[in-house]
Structures are given as structure tokens and as C-alpha cells.
C-alpha positions in Angstrom: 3.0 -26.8 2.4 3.3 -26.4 -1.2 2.9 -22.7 -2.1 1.0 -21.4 -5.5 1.9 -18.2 -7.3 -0.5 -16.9 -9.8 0.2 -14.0 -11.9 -2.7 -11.8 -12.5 -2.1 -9.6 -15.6 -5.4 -8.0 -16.2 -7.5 -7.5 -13.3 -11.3 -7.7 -15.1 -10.1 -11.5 -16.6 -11.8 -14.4 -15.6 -8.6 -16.1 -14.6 -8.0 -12.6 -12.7 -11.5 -13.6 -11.2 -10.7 -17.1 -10.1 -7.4 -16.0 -8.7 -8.5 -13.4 -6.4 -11.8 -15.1 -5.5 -9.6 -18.1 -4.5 -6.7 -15.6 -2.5 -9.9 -14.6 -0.9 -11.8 -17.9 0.1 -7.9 -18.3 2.1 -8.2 -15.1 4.1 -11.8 -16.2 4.9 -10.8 -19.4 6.3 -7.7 -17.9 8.4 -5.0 -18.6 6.1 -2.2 -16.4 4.9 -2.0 -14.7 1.3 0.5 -12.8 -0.1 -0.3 -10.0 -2.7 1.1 -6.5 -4.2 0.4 -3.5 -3.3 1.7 -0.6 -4.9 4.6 -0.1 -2.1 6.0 -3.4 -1.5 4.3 -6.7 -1.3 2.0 -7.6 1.6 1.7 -11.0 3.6 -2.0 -10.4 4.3 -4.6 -12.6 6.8 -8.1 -11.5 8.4 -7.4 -8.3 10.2 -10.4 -9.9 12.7 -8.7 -12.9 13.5 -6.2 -13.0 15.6 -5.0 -16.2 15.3 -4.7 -15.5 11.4 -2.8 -12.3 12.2 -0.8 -14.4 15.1 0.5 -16.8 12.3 1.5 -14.1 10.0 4.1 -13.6 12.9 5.0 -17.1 12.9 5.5 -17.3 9.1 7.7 -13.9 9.3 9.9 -14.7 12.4 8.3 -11.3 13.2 8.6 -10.1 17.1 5.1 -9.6 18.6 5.3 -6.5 19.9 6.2 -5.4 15.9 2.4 -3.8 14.9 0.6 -5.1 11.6 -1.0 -2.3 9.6 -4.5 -2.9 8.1 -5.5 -2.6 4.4 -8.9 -2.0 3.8 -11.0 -1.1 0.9 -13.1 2.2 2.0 -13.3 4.8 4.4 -16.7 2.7 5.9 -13.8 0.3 7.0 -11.6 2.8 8.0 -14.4 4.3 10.7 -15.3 0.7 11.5 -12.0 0.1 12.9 -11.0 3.2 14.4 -12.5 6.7 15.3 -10.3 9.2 13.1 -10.5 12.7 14.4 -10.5 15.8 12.1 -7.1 16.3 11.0 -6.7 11.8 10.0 -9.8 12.6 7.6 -8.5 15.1 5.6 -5.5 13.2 5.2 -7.7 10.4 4.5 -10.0 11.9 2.3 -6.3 13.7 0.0 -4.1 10.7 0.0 -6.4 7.4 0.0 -6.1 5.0 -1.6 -2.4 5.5 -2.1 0.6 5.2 0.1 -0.2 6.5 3.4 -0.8 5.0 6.6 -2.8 6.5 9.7 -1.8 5.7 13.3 -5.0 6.2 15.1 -7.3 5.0 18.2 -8.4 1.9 17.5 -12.4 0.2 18.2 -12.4 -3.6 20.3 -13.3 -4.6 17.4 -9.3 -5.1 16.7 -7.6 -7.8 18.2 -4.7 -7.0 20.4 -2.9 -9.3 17.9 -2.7 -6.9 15.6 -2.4 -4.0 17.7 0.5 -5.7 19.5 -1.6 -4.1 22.6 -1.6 -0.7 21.8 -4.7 1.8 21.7 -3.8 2.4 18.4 -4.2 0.8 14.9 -2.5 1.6 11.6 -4.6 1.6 8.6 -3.9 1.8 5.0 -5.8 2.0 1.7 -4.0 0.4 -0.9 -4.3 1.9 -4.4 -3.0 -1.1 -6.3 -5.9 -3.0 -8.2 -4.8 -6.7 -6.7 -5.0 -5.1 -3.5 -7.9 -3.1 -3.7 -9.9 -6.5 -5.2 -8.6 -9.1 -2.8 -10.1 -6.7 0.0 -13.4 -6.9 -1.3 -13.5 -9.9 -1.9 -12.9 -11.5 1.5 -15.2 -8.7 2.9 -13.2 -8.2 5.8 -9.9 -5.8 6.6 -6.6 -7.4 5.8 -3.5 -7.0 8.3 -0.3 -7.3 6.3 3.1 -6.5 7.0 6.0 -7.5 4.4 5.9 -10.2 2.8 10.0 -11.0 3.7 11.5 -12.8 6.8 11.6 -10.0 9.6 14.3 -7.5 9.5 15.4 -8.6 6.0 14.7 -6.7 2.6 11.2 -5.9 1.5 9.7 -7.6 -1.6 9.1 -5.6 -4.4 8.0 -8.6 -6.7 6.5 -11.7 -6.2 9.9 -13.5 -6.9 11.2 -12.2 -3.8 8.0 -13.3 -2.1 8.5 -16.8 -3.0 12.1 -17.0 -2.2 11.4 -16.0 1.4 7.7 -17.7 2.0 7.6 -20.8 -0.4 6.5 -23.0 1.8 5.3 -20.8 4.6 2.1 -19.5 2.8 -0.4 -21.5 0.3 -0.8 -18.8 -2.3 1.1 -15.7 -3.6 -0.7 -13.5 -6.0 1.7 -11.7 -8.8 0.6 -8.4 -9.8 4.2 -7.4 -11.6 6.8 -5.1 -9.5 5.6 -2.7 -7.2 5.1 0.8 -8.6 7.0 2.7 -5.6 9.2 0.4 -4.2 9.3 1.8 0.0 6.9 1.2 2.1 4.3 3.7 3.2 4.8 7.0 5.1 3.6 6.1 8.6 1.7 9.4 10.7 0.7 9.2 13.9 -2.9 11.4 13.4 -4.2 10.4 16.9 -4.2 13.9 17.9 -4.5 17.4 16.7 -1.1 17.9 15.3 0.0 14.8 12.8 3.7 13.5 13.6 5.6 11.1 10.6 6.3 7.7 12.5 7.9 6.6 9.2 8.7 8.6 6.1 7.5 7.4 2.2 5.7 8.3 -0.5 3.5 11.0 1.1 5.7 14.2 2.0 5.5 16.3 5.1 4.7 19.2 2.7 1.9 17.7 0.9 0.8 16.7 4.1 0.8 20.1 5.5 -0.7 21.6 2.3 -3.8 19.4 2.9 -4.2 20.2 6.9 -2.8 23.3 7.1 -0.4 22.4 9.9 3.3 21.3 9.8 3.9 18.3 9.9 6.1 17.2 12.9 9.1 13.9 12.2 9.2 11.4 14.8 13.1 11.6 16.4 15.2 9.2 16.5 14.9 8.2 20.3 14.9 4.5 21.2 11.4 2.7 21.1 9.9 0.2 23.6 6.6 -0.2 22.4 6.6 0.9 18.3 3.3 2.3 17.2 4.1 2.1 13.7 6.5 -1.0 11.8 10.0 0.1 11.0 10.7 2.0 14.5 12.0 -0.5 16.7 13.5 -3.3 15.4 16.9 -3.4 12.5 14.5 -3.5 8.9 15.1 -4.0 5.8 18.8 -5.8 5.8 20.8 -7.8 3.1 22.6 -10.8 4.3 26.1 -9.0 3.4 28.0 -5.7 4.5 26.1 -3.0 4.4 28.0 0.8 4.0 26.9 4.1 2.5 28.7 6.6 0.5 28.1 9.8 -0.4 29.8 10.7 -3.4 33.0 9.1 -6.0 35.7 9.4 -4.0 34.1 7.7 -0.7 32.8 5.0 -2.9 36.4 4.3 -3.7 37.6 4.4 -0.7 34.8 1.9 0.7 35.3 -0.5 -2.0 39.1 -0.5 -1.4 38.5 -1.4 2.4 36.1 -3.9 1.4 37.9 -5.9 -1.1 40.7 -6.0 1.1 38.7 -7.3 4.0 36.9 -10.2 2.6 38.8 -10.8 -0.8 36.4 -10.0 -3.1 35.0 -6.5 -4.6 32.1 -5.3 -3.3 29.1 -4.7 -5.2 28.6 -1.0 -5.6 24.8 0.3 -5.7 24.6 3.9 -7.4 23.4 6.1 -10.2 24.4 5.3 -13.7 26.5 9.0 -14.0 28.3 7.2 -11.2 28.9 3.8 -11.6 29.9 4.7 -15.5 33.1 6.7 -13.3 34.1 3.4 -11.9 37.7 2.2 -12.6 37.8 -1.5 -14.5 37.1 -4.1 -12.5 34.5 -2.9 -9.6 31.1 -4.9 -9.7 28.1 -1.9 -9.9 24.5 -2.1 -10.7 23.1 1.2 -11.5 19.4 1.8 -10.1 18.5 5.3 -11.4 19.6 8.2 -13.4 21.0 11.1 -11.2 18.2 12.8 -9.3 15.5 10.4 -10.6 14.7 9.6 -6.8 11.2 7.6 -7.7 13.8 5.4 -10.0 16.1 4.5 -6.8 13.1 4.1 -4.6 11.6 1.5 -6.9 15.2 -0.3 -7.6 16.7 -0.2 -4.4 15.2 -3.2 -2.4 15.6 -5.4 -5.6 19.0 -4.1 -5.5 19.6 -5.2 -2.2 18.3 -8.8 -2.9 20.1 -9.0 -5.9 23.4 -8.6 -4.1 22.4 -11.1 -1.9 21.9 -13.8 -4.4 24.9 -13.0 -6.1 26.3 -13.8 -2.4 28.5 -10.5 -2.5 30.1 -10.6 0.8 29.5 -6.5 1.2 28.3 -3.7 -1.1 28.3 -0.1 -1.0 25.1 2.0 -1.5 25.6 5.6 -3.1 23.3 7.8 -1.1 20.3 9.9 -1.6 20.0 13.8 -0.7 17.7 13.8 2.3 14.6 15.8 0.7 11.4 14.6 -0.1 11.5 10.8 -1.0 15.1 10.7 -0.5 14.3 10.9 3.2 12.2 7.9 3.0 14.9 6.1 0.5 18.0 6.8 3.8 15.5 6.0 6.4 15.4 2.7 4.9 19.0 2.5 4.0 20.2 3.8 7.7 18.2 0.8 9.0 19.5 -1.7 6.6 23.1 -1.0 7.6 22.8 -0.4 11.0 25.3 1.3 13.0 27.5 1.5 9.9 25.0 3.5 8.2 24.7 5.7 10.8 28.2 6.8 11.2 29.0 7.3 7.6 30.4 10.8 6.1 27.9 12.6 4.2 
């Protein structure tokens, strides 16, 4: 299959037109699309179909019992799909469209596809333009995970689309880099009080402002049967070594065990106060300024990618403070390193 990639640089052009009216006419017909959103970049197909939605799995090597989440264009869809209670529509109503995604009893009108057989559905409203227009067009909700081989790191720009799904998918849509860079925070708002599945964008404490409940964080216990992408399965991993540090000196010490283990330095992933520490010779790419945590959320999957094409055998990831979207930014990293992440030093 030969794959097209259209960049769409103003969204009221007639080319724009053409582009997402053809993106659409695909999702109609069951095929696959890929498109940005303003998180990371979606692999979408008719939310309705299930055998669309099945070969969304089939082009992403993604385990079936791995939920998709649902994009849809209004709150009409939103109560079409699903029966939100209270609590799910003043979250709703506060932080849609934009980068939230509500876990909540799904209508038969969803396949089980989608669901991965769950009661439940997840359902987003994208903010991004593309997104938002693409919806509309095809008249019908759009299921989209990642647009990345399973387990591997997201796509933040349609470059890293096409290098995972070139001949997988018949169209990619380019609407530049994503604007946030992390997928969307995941709550559970089936019942009274809201629990974060997955954290993002959307904060706990906005969240709580809004309902005026707390907001409750999933734990970290083993998963059978995820209601929510991200819980159960290793996400978001390069190809090489994956270790976090959390400040100067356990950078150094990391990139002297890493050299020394596969011959080569080790790219080292941090702020620009420190990489600019870094003795002669390491290999860094600074993502942010210090404390600019939107900065490292945006840069840090292209980071991660970028270390893989440079086939860097290892790197080493300077961390976050866990706060606000640096807990989404080391939910993401934990899971891309695995047990190594887990058992760093902070």
C-alpha cells in the first residue's frame, strides 16, 4: 500500500478542503487515517465499525484487549455513545475540547472492538482544528489510538507517523507538531467520585476545582483488563536503553556505566542548564529550559525517536519533579524504561 501524507497548513484552504474531505471519504469506507491532534498523533478509523477499529489493531501490532478511545466532535456524540452521569459532564462541559478523556458506561451502539469488551468507553474531544474537521466530516465518531507500532514512542509529528505506518495506512494528514506532546489525562468518571486512569494535560487540581471533589490517582497495582490505554501493557519505548537520572552527578554516573557497557556514550536527554554542565565529549540534546515543563512535555517523545534514529545504543533521561504535568511527563518515562525506570534514585 502506498501511503500519502498531506500537509494541511491552513485549515479554511481549498486544498485544506480536499485533504480532509478525502481523509474523510477513507474513514467512511472503513479505512485507516492518521491525523494530529493536539496531544500526539492519532491512527483513526470509524468508531462504529468494528472491523475498521479491528485493523487499526492489526496495523499497530496492538494487543486486543488494549482499549481505543473515541474522538468525536460534540457533546451530542458524546451522549450518543455513552450515558455520562453528573460529575463526567462538568468535566465535560470545563475541559472539552482539549486534552481530557472520560472513561464511562458505554451504549450497544459501540462495538466490543473498541471496547475490548468492557462496559466502558473512553471518549475524547480533540481541540486541534485537523481533528476537530476530519470528525465532521466523516459524520461519525473516530477511534484512534497512537499512531506508532504498539509499545513504542508516540508521534508527535507526522514524520514519525510515516516512519512507523508507511505502508500500513493510505493517508496521513500533517497538521505541524503536536502542541502538548503526552497523551491525554485518562479519568475514570463512571461513578460519583472521578479516579485519574492516566495522568496529562488536565490536573487533578483543576479537576477538582471544576467538581468540587478530589480527584483520586489510579495505583499502581497490576491490570488484567485496562479500562484506559497506557495501564497494562510497556508504552511508549525507544529501541535503546532506557535510564533516568535525577540530577548532575547521577547523569554522570549513568553515562559512565553506559559507555563502558556498550562502547559508545550514551545520549543524554535534559534541560539546557544541564546538559551545558556536561564534560567534553558526552552526546546531549537539551529539550527545555529548567522548569519549563510544557517545553519537555512537547520535546520528549521526539527526543526519544531521535535517539533512536541516531541508533544510540542507550541514553539517559534527566527527570521531571512529579507535580502537575511533570507527573504525566514520569508516568510516561517510568513506562518507557521499564523496570529500570522504576528502580532509579530520585
Amino acid at each position: 500500500m502506498k501511503t500519502k501524507l498531506i500537509r494541511i497548513d491552513d485549515i479554511n484552504s481549498p486544498a485544506a478542503r480536499h485533504a480532509i474531505d478525502e481523509a474523510a471519504a477513507l474513514i467512511k469506507a472503513g479505512r485507516l487515517v492518521a491525523f494530529p491532534t493536539e496531544t500526539v498523533y492519532g491512527l483513526g478509523a470509524n468508531a462504529l465499525d468494528a472491523a475498521a477499529c479491528l485493523a487499526i489493531f492489526a496495523a499497530k501490532g496492538r494487543p486486543a484487549d488494549n482499549p481505543l478511545i473515541v474522538h468525536i466532535a460534540d457533546l451530542s456524540m458524546l451522549h450518543t455513545l455513552a450515558a455520562p452521569g453528573d460529575v463526567a459532564l462538568k468535566l465535560a462541559r470545563a475541559f472539552m475540547p482539549g486534552p481530557l478523556t472520560l472513561v464511562l458506561p458505554k451504549k450497544p451502539l459501540v462495538p466490543d472492538a473498541v471496547s475490548a469488551g468492557l462496559n466502558t468507553v473512553a471518549i475524547r474531544w480533540p481541540a486541534h482544528n485537523v481533528a476537530r474537521a476530519l470528525i465532521q466530516a466523516a459524520g461519525c465518531p473516530v477511534a484512534a489510538p497512537s499512531a506508532n507500532i504498539s509499545g513504542r514512542v508516540s508521534p508527535t509529528t507526522a514524520a514519525h507517523v510515516y516512519a512507523d505506518m508507511a505502508g500500513k495506512v493510505p493517508l496521513i494528514l500533517d497538521g505541524g507538531p503536536a502542541e502538548i506532546g503526552l497523551e491525554s489525562t485518562v479519568v475514570d468518571a463512571c461513578g460519583d467520585t472521578p479516579v485519574i486512569l492516566r495522568p496529562g494535560r488536565v490536573s487533578a487540581e483543576e479537576m477538582a476545582r471544576i467538581v468540587g471533589l478530589p480527584i483520586r490517582q489510579a495505583g499502581g497495582e497490576a491490570v488484567e483488563r485496562p479500562a484506559s490505554p497506557g495501564l497494562k501493557y510497556r508504552h511508549y519505548a525507544p529501541r535503546g536503553e532506557l535510564l533516568l537520572a535525577g540530577d548532575l552527578k547521577q547523569i554522570l554516573e549513568l553515562r559512565q556505566r553506559l559507555a563502558q557497557k556498550y562502547g559508545r556514550e550514551p545520549l543524554i536527554i535534559a534541560c539546557a542548564e544541564t546538559a551545558a554542565l556536561l564534560p567534553h565529549g558526552a552526546q546531549s540534546l537539551a529539550i527545555a529550559r529548567q522548569g519549563d515543563l510544557p517545553a519537555y512535555a512537547r520535546n520528549i517523545f521526539a527526543a526519544l525517536r531521535q535517539a533512536d534514529a541516531e541508533n544510540f545504543p542507550a541514553m539517559v533521561v534527566e527527570t521531571a519533579p512529579e507535580v502537575g504535568l511533570g507527573a504525566a511527563i514520569m508516568n510516561r518515562l517510568y513506562k518507557a524504561a521499564g523496570e529500570a525506570g522504576n528502580n532509579f534514585i530520585k
